[in-house]
ROKELUM-542961 format. One line per field, with one value per residue (C-alpha): residue number from 1; residue in one letter; x, y, z. Coordinates in steps of 0.5 Angstrom, whole numbers, plus 500, padded with zeros to 3 digits. Example, Ala and Ser with C-alpha at 12.3 -4.5 7.8 and 13.67 -1.06 7.14 Angstrom:
// residues 2
num (1_2)
residuo (A_S)
east (525_527)
north (491_498)
up (516_514)
***
This chain:
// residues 461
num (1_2_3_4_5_6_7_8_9_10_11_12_13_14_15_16_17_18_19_20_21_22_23_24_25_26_27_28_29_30_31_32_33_34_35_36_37_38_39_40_41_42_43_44_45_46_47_48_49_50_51_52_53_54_55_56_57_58_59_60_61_62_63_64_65_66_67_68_69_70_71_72_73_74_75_76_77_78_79_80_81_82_83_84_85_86_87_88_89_90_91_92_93_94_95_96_97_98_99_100_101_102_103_104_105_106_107_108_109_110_111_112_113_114_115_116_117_118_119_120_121_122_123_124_125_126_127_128_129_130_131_132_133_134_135_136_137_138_139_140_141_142_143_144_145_146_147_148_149_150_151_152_153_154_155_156_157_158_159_160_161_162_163_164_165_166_167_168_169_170_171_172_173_174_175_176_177_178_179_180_181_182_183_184_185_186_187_188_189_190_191_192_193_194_195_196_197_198_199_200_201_202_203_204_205_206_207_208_209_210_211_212_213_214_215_216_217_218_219_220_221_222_223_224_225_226_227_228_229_230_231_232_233_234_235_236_237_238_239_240_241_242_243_244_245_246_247_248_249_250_251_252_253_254_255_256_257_258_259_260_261_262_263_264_265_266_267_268_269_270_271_272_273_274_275_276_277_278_279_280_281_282_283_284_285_286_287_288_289_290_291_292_293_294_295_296_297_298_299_300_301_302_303_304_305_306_307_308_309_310_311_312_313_314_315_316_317_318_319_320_321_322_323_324_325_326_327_328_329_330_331_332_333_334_335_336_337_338_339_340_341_342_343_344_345_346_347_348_349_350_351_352_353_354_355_356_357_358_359_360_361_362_363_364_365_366_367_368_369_370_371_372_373_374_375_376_377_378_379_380_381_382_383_384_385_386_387_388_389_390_391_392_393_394_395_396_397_398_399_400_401_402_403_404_405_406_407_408_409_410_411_412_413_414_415_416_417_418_419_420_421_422_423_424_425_426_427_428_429_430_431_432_433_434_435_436_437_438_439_440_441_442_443_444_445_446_447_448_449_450_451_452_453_454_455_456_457_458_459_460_461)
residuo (X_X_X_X_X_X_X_X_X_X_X_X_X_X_X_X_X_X_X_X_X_X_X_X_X_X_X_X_X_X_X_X_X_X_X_X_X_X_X_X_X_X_X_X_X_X_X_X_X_X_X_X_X_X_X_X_X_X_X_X_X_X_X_X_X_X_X_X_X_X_X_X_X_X_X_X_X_X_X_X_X_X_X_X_X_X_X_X_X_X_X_X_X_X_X_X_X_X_X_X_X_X_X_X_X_X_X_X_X_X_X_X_X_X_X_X_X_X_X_X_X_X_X_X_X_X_X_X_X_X_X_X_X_X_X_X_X_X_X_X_X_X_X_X_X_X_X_X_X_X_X_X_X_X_X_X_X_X_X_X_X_X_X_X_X_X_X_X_X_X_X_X_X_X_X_X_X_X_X_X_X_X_X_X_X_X_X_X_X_X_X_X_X_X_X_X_X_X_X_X_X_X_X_X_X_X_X_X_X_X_X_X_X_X_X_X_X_X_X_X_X_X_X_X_X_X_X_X_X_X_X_X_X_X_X_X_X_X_X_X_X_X_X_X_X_X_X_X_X_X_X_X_X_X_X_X_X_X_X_X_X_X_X_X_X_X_X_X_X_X_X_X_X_X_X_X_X_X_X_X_X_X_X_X_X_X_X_X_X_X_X_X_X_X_X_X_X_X_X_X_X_X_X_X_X_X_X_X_X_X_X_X_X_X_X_X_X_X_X_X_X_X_X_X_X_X_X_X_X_X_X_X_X_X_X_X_X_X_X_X_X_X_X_X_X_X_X_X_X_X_X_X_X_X_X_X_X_X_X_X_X_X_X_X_X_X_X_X_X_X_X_X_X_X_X_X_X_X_X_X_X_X_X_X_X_X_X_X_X_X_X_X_X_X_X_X_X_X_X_X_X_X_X_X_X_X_X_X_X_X_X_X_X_X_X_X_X_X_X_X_X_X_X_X_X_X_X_X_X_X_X_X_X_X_X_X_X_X_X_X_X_X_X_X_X_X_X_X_X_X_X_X_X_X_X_X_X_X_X_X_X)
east (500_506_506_512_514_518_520_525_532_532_527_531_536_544_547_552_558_564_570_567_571_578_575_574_581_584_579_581_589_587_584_588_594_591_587_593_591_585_578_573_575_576_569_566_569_566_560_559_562_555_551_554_554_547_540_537_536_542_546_543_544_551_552_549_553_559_557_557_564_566_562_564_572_578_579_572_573_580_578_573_578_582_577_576_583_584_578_581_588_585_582_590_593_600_603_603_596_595_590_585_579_582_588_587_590_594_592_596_596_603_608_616_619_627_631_627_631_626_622_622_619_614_612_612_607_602_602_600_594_592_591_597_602_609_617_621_629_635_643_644_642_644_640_635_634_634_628_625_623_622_617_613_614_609_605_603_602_598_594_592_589_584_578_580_587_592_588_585_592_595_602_605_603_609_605_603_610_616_623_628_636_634_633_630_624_621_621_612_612_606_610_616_617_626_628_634_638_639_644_644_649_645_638_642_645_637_633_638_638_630_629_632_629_622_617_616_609_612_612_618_617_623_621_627_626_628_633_632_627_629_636_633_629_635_638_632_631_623_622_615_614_619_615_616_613_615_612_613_616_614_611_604_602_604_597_601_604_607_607_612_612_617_619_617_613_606_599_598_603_601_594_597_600_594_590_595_595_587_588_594_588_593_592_596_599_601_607_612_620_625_629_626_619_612_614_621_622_618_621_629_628_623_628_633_630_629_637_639_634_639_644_643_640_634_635_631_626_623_622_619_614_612_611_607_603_601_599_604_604_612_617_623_627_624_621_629_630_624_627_634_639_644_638_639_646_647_644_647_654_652_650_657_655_659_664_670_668_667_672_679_678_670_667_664_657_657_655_654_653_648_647_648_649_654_650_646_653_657_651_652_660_659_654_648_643_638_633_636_642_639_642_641_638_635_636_633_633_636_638_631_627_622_622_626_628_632_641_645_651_646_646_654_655_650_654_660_659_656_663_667_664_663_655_651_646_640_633_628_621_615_613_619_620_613_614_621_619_612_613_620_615_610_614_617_610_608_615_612_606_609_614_608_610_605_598_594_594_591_596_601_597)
north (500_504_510_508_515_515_508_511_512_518_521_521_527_524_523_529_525_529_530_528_533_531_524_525_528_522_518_522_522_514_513_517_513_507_509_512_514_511_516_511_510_517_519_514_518_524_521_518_526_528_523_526_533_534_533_525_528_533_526_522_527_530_520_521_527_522_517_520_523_516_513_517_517_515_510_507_505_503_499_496_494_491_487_484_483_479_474_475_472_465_465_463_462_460_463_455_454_451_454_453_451_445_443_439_440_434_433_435_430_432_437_439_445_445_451_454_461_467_464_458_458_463_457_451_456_457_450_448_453_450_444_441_436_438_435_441_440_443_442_440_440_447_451_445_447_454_454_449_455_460_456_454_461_463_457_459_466_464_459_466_468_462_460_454_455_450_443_446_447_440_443_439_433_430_427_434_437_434_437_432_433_427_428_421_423_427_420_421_428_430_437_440_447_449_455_456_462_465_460_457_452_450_450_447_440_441_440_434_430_431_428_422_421_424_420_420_424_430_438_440_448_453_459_463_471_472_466_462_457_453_452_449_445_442_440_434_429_431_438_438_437_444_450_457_459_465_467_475_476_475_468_467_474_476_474_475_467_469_462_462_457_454_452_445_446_442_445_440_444_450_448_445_451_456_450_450_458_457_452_457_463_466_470_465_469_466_470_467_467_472_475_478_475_480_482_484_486_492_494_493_500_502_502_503_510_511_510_514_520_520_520_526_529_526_521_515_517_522_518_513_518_520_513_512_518_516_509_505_500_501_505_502_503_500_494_493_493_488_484_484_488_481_479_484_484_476_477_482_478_473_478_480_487_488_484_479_478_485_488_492_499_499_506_506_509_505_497_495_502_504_509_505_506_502_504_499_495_499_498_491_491_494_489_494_488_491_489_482_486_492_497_498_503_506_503_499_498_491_486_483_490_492_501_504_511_516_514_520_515_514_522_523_518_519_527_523_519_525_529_523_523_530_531_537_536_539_539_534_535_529_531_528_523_520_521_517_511_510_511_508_501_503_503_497_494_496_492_486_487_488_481_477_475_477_476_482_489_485_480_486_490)
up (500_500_494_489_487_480_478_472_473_468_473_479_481_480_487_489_490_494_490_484_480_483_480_474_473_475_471_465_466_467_461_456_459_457_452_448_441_441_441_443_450_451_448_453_458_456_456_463_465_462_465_471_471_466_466_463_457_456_458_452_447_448_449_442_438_441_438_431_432_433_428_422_424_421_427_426_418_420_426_422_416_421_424_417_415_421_418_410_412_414_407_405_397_394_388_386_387_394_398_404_401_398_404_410_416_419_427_431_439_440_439_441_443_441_445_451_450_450_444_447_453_450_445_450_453_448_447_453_454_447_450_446_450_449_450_451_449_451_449_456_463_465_460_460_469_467_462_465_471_467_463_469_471_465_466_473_470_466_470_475_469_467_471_473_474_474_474_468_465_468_466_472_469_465_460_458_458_458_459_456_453_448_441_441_446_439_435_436_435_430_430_432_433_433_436_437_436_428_426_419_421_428_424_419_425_428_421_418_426_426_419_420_428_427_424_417_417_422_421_422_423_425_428_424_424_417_414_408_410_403_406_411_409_403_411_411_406_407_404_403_411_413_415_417_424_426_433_435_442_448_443_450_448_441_437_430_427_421_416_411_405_402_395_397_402_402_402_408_412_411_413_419_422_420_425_430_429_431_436_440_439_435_427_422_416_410_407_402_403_402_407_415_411_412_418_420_414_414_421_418_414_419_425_421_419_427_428_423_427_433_429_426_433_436_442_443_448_443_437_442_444_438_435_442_441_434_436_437_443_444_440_437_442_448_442_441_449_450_443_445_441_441_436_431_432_431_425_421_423_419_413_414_415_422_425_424_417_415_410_413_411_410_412_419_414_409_408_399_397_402_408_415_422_426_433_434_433_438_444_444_443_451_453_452_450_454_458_459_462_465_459_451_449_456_463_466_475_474_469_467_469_465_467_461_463_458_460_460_458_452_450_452_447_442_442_443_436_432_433_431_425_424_424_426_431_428_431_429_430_431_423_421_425_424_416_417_420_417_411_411_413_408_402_404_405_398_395_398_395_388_389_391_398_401_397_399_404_409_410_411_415)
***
């Protein structure tokens, strides 16, 4: 028998909450940090703000004029775009005629994980949370230990995360993961994934050893980041069954598994891996062969671009910002820092571009007719690799932090390397920083696209 007043939310008074405009700064600061570059998140803010300060219809209206401002930005058609790019890769084609709609995959019930590095342990760790047992290998029993904790770290990480937790991922179980320093335990495989470091000559031992002890249906996949993955395959006496899985770092988080074909690789193969991709919640990208890929191809000039930026006057935490601000996760710096500057470093030793092999009397700024900058090459000389060591191109609070701040010692030495070399330090605005490393990836993009490694936009994108 009690009166029920206004029942509609819309019609009740919003509460007056104390300090709601300390709040909301702080909600705003919050948000633009996370939000970084995109619009949505920062209009949705907008529009609780209204909600708070004006009247149930004004609140409605100013929520609508948002939306329309979002629903006619670049940012929406570019997000659409990206939403479907990531269904039109699946649908997969080779230059040879092999495609998705009529390439069956083979099961995959077991799989092996050879080198628990960085890459590694991150690969052992995706094929765990898919469900997919795994034997893990290692040289020996020093590296093997030390993997071995490293990957359990990661597991019990991500077991937090699920519901269920560690029962549901039963990774204790050695029936599920097994670590091992014999080759021989790989015999029943269904699938091997190699990541050791970027070697030819050890891929090279690896491939020719699991040729003769995996069994005759197994993949045999190399997680190489730009190598020939016909040289390779030449190693085994079953090229058809070579792939390229290229897993971006840290491998249990990065969503991208580039899928490089071979000239012999078989359809079967390459529908294995896009299911395996699948099966990991990872987007599998189907690119052909040829140095560094789809990927690490495009960020060579990019990085490069960015180095030569410093060298000319820049320092890396401004180029950083810029690419950040733009929309970037992280900027090349700190991507390098993350990465491992010995990476790149190994790589362009091999490419004889540094290093022993390097002809007496080269210029310090040139290599085959091209611009290049020895810096990256002389971090790693004084042991900056960074995080992993605490310093590269920032430092960290410890070997294995994950805080960059800007290095003094970097600055010093970056002014140091400019009077050596006779360059004027100049000042660099975010214009031109930006239009360097983009267009640099873009142009890139376009020349992959014009060779056919990649069979369309979206697979680059």
């Amino acid at each position: 028998g009690q009166p029920l007043g206004p029942r509609r939310l819309s019609l009740k008074p919003v509460p007056k909450l104390p300090n709601m405009e300390a709040f909301l700064r702080e909600a705003q600061v919050k948000v633009k940090r996370q939000a970084r570059g995109f619009l949505a998140p920062e209009l949705c803010f907008q529009a609780v703000q209204a909600a708070t300060e004006r009247p149930f219809a004004e609140g409605v209206r100013r929520e609508r004029e948002l939306f329309q401002v979002l629903l006619s930005s670049g940012q929406a058609q570019a997000l659409q775009y990206a939403f479907f790019a990531e269904r039109a890769v699946h649908r997969w084609a080779t230059p040879g005629g092999a495609s998705w709609s009529s390439a069956a995959p083979q099961p995959v019930r077991r799989a092996g994980v050879i080198g628990l590095g960085t890459m590694g342990q991150g690969i052992v760790t995706s094929l765990v949370k898919a469900n997919i047992p795994v034997v893990a290998l290692e040289q020996n029993l020093e590296y093997l230990n030390k993997g071995r904790k490293a990957v359990m770290v990661l597991l019990e990480r991500e077991a937090k995360k699920m519901e269920g937790g560690a029962q549901k991922l039963d990774f204790h179980n050695p029936a599920r993961l097994q670590f091992t320093v014999d080759f021989n335990l790989l015999h029943d495989v269904d699938l091997v994934i190699e990541a050791v470091f970027e070697n030819m000559a050890l891929k090279k031992e690896i491939f020719h050893k699991l040729s003769n002890i995996c069994k005759p249906g197994a993949l045999l996949c190399t997680n190489t980041s730009a190598l020939d993955i016909d040289e390779i395959a030449s190693a085994t006496s079953r090229p058809q069954q070579v792939i390229g899985t290229h897993f971006f770092s840290p491998a249990h988080v990065m969503r991208l598994l580039e899928i490089i074909y071979g000239r012999h690789t078989s359809p079967s193969a390459i529908a294995t891996a896009m299911q395996l991709a699948k099966d990991m919640k990872k987007v599998g990208v189907v690119v052909g062969n040829c140095f560094g890929f789809v990927g690490n191809r495009m960020m060579f000039p990019y990085v490069e671009q960015a180095v030569f930026l410093l060298e000319e006057g820049s320092r890396p935490e401004a180029v950083d910002q810029v690419l950040e601000d733009f929309g970037f996760k992280i900027g090349p710096f700190r991507m390098s820092d993350l990465a491992g500057l010995d990476v790149g470093w190994r790589s362009r030793k091999g490419q004889g571009l540094t290093g022993p092999s390097l002809p007496a009397g080269s210029s310090a700024r040139q290599r085959r007719g091209q611009r290049y900058s020895p810096l990256p090459d002389l971090l790693c000389e004084r042991g900056r690799f960074g995080q992993k060591t605490g310093k590269g191109w920032y430092q960290y609070e410890r070997a294995g932090g994950r805080t960059a701040t800007p290095d003094p010692w970097i600055h010093g030495f970056l002014s140091q390397y400019r009077d050596t070399h006779r360059i004027e330090t100049r000042y660099i605005d975010q214009e031109e920083i930006l239009e360097r490393c983009l267009f640099s990836l873009i142009n890139e993009g376009f020349a992959i696209l014009a060779e056919g490694v990649a069979s369309g936009p979206e697979h680059l994108d």
